[in-house]
C-alpha positions in Angstrom: -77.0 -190.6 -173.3 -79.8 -187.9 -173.9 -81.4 -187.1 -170.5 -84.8 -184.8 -171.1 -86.5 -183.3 -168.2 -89.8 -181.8 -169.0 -91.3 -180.4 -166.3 -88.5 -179.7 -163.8 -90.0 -176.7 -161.9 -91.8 -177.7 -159.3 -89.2 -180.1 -158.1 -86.5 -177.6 -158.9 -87.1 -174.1 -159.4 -83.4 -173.4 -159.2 -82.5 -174.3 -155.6 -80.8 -177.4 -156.2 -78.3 -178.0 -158.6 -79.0 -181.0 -161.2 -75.2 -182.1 -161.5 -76.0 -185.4 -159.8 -78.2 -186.0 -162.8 -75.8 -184.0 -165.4 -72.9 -186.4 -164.9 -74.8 -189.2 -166.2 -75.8 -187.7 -169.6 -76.3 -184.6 -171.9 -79.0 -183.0 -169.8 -81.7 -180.5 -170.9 -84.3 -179.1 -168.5 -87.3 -177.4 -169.1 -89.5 -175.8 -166.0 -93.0 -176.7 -168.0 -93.8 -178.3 -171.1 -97.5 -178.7 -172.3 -98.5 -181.7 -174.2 -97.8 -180.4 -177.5 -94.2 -179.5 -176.5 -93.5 -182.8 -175.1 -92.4 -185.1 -178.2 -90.3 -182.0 -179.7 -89.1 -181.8 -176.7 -87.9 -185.3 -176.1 -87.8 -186.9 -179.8 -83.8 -187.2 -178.9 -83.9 -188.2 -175.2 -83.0 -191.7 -174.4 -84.0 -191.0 -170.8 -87.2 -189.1 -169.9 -88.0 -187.5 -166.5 -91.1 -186.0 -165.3 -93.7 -185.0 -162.4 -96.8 -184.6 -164.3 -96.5 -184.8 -167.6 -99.1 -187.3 -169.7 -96.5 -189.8 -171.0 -99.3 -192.1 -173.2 -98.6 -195.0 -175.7 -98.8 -192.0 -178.8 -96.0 -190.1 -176.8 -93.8 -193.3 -176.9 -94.6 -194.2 -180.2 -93.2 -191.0 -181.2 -90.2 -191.1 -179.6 -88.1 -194.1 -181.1 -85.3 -193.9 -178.9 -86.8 -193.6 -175.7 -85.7 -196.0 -173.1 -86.5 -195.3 -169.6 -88.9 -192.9 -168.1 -88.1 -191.3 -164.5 -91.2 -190.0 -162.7 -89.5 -187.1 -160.0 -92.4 -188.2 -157.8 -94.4 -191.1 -156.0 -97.4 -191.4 -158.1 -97.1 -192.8 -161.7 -100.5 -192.7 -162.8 -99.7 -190.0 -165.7 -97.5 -193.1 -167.4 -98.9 -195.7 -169.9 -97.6 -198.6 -168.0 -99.1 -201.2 -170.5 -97.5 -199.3 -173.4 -94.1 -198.7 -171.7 -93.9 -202.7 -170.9 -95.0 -203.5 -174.8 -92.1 -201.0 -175.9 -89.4 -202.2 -173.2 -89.0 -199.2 -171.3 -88.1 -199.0 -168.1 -90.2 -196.7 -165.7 -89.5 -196.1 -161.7 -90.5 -193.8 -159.5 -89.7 -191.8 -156.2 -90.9 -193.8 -153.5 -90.2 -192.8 -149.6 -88.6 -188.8 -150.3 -91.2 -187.0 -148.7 -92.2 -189.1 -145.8 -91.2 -186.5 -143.0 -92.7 -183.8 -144.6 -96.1 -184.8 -145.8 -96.6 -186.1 -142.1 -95.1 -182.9 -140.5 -97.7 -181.2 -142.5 -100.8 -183.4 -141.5 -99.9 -182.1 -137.7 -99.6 -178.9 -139.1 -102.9 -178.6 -140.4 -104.4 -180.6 -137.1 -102.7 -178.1 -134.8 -104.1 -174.7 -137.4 -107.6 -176.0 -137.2 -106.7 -176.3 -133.3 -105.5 -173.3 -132.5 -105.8 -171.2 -134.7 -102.7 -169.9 -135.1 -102.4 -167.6 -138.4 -105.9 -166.1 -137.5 -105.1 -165.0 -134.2 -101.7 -163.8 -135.2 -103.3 -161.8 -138.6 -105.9 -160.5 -135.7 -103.3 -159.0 -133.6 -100.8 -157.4 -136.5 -104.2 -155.6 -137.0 -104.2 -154.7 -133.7 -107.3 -156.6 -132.1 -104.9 -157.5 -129.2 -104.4 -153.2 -128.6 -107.8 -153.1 -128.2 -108.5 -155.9 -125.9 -109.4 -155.0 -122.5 -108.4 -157.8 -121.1 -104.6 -159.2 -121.1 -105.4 -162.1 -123.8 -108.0 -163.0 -126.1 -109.1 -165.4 -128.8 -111.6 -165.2 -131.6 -112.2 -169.1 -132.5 -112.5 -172.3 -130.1 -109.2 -173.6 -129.1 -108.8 -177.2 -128.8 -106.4 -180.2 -127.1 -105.2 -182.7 -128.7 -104.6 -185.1 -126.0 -107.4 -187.9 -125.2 -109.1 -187.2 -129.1 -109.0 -190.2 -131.2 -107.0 -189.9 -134.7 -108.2 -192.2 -137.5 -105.7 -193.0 -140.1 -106.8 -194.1 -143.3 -103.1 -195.7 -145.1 -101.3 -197.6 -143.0 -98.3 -197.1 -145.2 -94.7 -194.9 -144.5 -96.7 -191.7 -144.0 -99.5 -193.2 -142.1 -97.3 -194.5 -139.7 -95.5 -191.7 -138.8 -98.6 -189.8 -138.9 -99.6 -192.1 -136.0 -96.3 -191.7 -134.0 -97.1 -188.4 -134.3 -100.6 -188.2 -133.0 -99.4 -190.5 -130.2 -96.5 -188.1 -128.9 -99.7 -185.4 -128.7 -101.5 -188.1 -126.4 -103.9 -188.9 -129.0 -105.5 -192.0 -129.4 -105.5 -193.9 -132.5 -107.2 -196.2 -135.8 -105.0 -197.0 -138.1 -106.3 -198.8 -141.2 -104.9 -200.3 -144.4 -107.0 -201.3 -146.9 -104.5 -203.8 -148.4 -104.4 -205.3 -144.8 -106.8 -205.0 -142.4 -110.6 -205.9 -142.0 -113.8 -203.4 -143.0 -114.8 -203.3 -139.8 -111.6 -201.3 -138.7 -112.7 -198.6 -141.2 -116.2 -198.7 -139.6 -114.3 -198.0 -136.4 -112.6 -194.9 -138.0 -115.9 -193.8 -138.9 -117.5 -194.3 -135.9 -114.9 -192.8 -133.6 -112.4 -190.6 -134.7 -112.6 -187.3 -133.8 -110.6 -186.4 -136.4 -109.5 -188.5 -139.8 -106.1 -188.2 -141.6 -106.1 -189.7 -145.2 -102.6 -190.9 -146.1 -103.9 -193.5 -148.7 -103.1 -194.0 -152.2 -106.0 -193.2 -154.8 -107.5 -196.6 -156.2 -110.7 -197.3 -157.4 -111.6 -198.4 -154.0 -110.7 -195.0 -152.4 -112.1 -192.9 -154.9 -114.6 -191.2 -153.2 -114.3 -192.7 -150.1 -115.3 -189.5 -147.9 -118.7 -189.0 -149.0 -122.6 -188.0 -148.2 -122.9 -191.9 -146.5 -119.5 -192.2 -145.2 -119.4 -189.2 -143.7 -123.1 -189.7 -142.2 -121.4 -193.1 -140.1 -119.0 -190.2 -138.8 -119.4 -188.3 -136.0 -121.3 -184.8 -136.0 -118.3 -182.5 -135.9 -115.4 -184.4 -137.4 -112.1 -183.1 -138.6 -111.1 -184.8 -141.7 -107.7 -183.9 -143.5 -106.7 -185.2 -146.9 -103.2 -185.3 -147.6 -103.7 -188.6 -149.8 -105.2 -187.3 -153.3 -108.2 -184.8 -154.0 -110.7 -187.7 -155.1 -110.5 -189.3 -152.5 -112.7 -186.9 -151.1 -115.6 -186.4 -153.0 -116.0 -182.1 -152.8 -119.4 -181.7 -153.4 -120.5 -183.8 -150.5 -117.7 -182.3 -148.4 -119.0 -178.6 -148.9 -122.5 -179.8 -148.1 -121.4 -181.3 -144.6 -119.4 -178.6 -143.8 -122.5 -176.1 -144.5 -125.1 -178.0 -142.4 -122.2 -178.8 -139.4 -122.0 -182.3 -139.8 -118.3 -182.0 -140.8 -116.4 -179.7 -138.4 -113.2 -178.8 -140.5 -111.9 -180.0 -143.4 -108.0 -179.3 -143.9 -106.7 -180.5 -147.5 -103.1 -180.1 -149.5 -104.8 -181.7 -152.5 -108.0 -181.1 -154.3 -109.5 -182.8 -157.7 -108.1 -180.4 -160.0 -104.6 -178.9 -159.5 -104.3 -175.7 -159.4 -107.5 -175.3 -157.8 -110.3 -174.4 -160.3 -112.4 -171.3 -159.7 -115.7 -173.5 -159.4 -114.2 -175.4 -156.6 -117.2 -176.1 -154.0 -114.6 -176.0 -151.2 -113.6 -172.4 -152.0 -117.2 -171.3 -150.5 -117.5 -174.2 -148.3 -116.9 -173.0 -144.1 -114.3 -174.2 -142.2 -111.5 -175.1 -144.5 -108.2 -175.1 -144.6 -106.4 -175.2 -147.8 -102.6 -175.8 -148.7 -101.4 -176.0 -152.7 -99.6 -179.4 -152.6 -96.7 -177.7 -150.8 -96.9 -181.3 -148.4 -93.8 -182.9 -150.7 -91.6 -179.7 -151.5 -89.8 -179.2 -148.3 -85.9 -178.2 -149.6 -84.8 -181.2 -148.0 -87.5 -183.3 -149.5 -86.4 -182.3 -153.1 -83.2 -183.2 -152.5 -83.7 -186.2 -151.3 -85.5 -186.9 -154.9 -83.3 -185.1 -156.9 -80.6 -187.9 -155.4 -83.0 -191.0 -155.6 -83.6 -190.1 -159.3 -79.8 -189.8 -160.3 -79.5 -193.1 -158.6 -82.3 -194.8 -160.4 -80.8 -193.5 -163.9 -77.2 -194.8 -162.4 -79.0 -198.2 -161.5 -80.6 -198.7 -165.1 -77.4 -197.8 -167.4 -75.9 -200.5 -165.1 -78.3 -203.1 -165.5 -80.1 -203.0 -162.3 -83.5 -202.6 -161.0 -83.7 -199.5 -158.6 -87.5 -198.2 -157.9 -89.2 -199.7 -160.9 -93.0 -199.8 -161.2 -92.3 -200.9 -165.0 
């Protein structure tokens, strides 16, 4: 069995070992492959796995003997789902890996727009603490947690540790799935968070969720972090609000276009914070995927069903 792995860098960039995928096949890895590499690549791989690559119905037609495709992530929108079912291969994906870790980071970024932290410690390795005349000092607002109100847009695994989170800080929460609760919850969110974590899947309903007239129902000031997926967030707006002060801080790990294009409006936009997708790739994240996808490969050469979205 011919396993193919064409982009296995940013999962792996050679601190885990692949054996637990090895033993199940001839394995060959490659760290990038653009979409003209791709069907060279993988024209004799029976099993394909991959983070971002475009797997479209002309890939699969193109590849005879392909039978199952392993996304080493969550999110399988880069996957022809219609084509894969018309050809009969099998897709799954990586649900549940990074649950710790994504949420970790969300209170990361809260407590960083908080306190502070790296600016005040960059200010005194230059030595603005030296030169204080008094015994402390502190060059931005600092700001408590406890009694603020959290919204929480995704209701789903993160979401809800997101909110067990917030509550162990003393913070109040709104916590809102769109798959199960009510509109007027979200207009609640709006209306009376102090601060809004978006831990929700991107869908044609969440596309450009945060924008000019959502964030006018917020309140002057908010904090808003996205964590979900860079569209749901629509930028422009975003850097507008931030300007005039109706948004107070916006903290992202994801933006529309990854990497970050030059011509990004939040890269001259105030009061950001910005993380490059790093909320997934703890080391014990990536091995927790590295050992759900050997198991879903294990799981489809024995006939079962084991994370499949196809």
């Amino acid at each position: 069995m011919n396993i193919t792995v064409l982009d296995g860098y940013a999962a792996n960039p050679g601190d885990i070992p692949w054996d637990e995928v090895s033993r199940l096949g001839t394995l060959s890895v490659y760290d990038r492959s653009s979409p003209e590499e791709i069907v060279p690549r993988a024209k004799d791989c029976e099993i394909l796995l991959t983070n971002k690559c475009v797997i479209s119905r002309e890939v699969m037609n193109a590849l005879p003997r392909l039978r199952y495709i392993g996304v080493l992530a969550t999110g399988y929108n880069n996957i022809d789902l219609d084509a894969a079912r018309e050809r009969g291969i099998a897709v799954t994906n990586i649900p549940a890996y990074s649950t710790s870790c994504v949420s970790q980071l969300v209170m990361a970024l809260i407590l960083e727009a908080a306190l502070h932290v790296g600016e005040h410690s960059r200010l005194c390795l230059e030595g603005a603490w030296q030169a204080s005349p008094d015994f402390c000092f502190w060059k931005y607002p600092l700001t408590e947690l406890e009694g603020k109100t959290l919204g929480i847009i995704g209701q789903g695994r993160i979401g809800s540790r997101v909110q067990a989170l917030a509550e162990a800080f003393g913070m109040n929460t709104i916590a809102y799935s769109p798959s199960r609760c009510d509109k007027s919850v979200l207009d609640r969110i709006f209306s009376e968070s102090d601060i809004i974590s978006l831990n929700c899947p991107l869908k044609p309903e969440t596309r450009g969720l945060i924008c000019a007239k959502s964030i006018q129902r917020m309140k002057k000031g908010v904090w808003i972090v996205n964590t979900a997926r860079g569209p749901v967030v629509d930028e422009t707006n975003m850097a507008e609000a931030l300007k005039s002060g109706r948004v107070g801080m916006y903290m992202a790990d994801v933006v529309s276009t990854e990497p970050i294009e030059g011509t990004n409006p939040l890269l001259s936009a105030p009061n950001v914070i910005l993380t490059p997708h790093i909320g997934w790739a703890t080391l014990e994240a990536r091995k927790r995927l590295m050992t759900i996808s050997a198991r879903n490969i294990a799981a489809f050469l024995n006939g079962e069903k084991l994370n499949r979205v196809e």
